[in-house]
C-alpha positions in Angstrom: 0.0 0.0 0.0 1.4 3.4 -1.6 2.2 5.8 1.7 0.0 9.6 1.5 1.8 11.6 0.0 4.3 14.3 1.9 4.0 17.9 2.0 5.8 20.6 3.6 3.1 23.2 5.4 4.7 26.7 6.5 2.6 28.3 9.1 2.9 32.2 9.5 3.1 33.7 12.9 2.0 36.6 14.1 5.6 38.1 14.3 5.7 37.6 10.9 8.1 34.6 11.2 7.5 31.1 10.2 7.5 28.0 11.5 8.0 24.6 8.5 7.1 21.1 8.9 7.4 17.7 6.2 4.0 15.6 7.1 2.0 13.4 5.2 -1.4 14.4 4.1 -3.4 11.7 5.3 -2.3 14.1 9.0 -5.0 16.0 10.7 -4.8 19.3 11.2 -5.1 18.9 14.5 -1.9 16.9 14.7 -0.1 19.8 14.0 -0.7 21.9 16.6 1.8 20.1 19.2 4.8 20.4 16.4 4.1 24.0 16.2 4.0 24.9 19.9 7.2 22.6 20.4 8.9 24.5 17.9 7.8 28.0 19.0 8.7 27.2 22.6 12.5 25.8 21.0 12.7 29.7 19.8 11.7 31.0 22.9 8.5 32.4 21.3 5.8 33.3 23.3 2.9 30.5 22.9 -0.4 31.9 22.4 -3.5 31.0 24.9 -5.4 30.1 22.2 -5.4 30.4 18.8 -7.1 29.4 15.8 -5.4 28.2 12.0 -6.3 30.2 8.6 -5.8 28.9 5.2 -6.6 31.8 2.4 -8.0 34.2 5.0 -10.3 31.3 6.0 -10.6 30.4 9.0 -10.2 26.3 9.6 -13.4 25.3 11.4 -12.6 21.7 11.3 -9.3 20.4 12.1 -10.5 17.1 12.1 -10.0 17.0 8.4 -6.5 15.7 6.9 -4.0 18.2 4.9 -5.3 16.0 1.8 -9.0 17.2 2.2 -7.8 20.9 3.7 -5.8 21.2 0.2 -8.2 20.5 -2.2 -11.1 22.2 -0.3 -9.6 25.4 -0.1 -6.5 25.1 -3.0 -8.6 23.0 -5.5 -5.1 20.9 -5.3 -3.1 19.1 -3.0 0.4 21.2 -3.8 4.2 20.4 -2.5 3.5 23.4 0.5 0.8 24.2 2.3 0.8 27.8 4.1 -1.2 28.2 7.0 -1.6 31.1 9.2 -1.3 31.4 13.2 -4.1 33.7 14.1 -4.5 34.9 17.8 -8.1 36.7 18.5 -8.1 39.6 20.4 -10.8 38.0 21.9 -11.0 34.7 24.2 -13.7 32.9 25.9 -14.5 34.5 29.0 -16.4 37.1 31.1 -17.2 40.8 29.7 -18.7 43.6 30.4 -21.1 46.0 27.5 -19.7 49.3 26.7 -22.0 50.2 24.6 -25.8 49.1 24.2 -26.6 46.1 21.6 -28.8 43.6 20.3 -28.2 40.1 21.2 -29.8 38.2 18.6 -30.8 34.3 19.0 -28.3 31.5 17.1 -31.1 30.6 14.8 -33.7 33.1 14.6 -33.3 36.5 14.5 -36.7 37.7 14.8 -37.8 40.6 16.7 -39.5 38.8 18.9 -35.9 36.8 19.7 -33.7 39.8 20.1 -32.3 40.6 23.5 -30.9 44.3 24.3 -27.9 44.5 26.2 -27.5 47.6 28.1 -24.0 49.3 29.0 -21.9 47.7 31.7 -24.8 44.2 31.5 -22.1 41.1 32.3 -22.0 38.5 30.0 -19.9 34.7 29.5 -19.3 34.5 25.8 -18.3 31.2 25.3 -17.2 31.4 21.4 -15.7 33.8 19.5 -16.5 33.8 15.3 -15.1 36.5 12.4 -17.7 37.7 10.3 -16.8 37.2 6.7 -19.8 39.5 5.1 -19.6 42.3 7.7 -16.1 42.0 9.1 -17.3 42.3 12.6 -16.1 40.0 15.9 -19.0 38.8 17.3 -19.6 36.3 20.7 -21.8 33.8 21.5 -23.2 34.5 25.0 -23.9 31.8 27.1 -25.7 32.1 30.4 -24.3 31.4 33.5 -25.8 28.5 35.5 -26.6 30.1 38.9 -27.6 33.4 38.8 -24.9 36.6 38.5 -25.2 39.8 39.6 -25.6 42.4 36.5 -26.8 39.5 33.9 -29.3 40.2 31.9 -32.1 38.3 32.2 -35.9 38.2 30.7 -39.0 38.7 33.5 -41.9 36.9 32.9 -43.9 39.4 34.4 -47.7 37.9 34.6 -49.8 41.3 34.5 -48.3 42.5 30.9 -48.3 39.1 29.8 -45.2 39.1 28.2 -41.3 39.0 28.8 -39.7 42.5 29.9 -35.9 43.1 30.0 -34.1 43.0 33.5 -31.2 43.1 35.3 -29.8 40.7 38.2 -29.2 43.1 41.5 -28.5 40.6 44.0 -28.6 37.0 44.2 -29.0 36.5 47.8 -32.0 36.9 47.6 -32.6 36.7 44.4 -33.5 40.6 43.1 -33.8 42.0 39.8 -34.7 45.5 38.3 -36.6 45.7 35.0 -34.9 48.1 32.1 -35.5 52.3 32.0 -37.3 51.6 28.6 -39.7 53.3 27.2 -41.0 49.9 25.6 -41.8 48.6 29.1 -45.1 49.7 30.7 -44.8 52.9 33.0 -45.3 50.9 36.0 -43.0 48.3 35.2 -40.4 50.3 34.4 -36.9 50.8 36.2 -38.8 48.8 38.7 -37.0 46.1 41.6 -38.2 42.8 42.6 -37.6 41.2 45.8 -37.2 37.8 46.2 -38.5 37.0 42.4 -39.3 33.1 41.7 -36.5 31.7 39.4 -39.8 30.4 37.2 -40.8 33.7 36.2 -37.2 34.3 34.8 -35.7 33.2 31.9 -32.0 33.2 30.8 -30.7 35.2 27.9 -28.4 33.7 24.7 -27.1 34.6 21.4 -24.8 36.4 19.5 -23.4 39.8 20.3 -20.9 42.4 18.3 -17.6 42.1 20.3 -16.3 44.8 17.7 -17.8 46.1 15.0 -17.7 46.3 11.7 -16.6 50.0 12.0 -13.4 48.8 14.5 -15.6 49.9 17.6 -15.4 47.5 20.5 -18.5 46.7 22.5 -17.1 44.6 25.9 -14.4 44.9 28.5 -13.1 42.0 29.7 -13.4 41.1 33.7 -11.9 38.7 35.9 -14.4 36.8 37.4 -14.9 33.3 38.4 -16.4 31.0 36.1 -19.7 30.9 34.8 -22.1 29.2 37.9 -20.2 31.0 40.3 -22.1 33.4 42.5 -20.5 37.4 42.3 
């Protein structure tokens, strides 16, 4: 049985150095990643957190898939050197806070009836980070935390409207919350506490949210909290 075939892949780092490799391209991509950081620690390069590989601008979802597959996916061949490029986000999973008011829209619907408004300095977990190809913005998949953290945003089920209004978490112990200064929300619902609220009648917010914008603005601060489930 003929071996796969070899290929050299060159990976570009971010201080515009390289990093070369021989491999075969029956390899995953994912078998890479512990030849690069051995040979960016050998050069006494600082080794990124996290980052994520690019091939044409593109970023590789899947690394999963072999250099065969990668090659002709994205080259149309399978040539004698594949380039990648070593991307670090400026963004990482973690906690934020808004500094600006935004939509968070719902991963599959975005329907008005599924969008979420963030208000300035609202915490939020954003659990992914994804680029934007049509709008070139950064945006973050927010993912509630599982107990309940002081300045999430959360929805209110609030029984005399009929209908979920925007709020905020105040205090957890006991559990308090204070609806939105809106002028969608009914005059005497709004900027209004609740003491001691039922965790039934409140319902956790998720989607996507701009982390930067199209325009280069960012939208979040990043804080140093514990992780998600933690009380603050």
């Amino acid at each position: 049985m003929k071996d796969a075939p070899r290929v050299v892949v060159r990976v570009a780092l971010p201080d515009a150095s390289f990093i070369t490799m021989s491999s075969f391209g029956d390899r995953k991509v994912l078998e890479l990643r512990s030849t690069m950081e051995e040979k960016m620690v050998s050069r006494n390069q600082k080794l990124p957190k996290k980052f994520q590989l690019e091939i044409e601008g593109k970023v590789i979802e899947n690394e999963e898939i072999n250099l065969w597959t990668l090659a002709f996916t994205y080259l149309k061949q399978f040539p004698k050197m594949i380039t990648l490029t070593l991307s670090v986000s400026e963004f990482d999973e973690g906690w934020y806070t808004m500094t600006v008011r935004t939509n968070m829209r719902a991963e599959v619907s975005v329907a008005s009836d599924k969008i979420v408004t963030l208000e300035k300095e609202d915490l939020v977990y954003v659990q992914r980070v994804a680029f934007d190809e049509k709008s070139k913005a950064i945006r973050g998949f927010v993912r509630p935390a599982t107990e309940w953290v002081i300045g999430e945003r959360i929805l209110f089920s609030c029984q005399d409207l009929q209908k979920h209004i925007s709020a905020r978490v105040i205090s957890n112990r006991p559990l308090n919350v204070k609806t939105a200064d809106s002028r969608s929300i009914h005059p005497d619902w709004r900027d209004k506490e609740i003491i001691d609220v039922s965790e039934d009648l409140l319902v956790k917010a998720e989607g996507w949210i701009s982390l930067k914008s199209s325009a280069g603005q960012v939208c979040v601060q990043a804080v140093d909290l514990e992780q998600p489930g933690q009380n603050v």
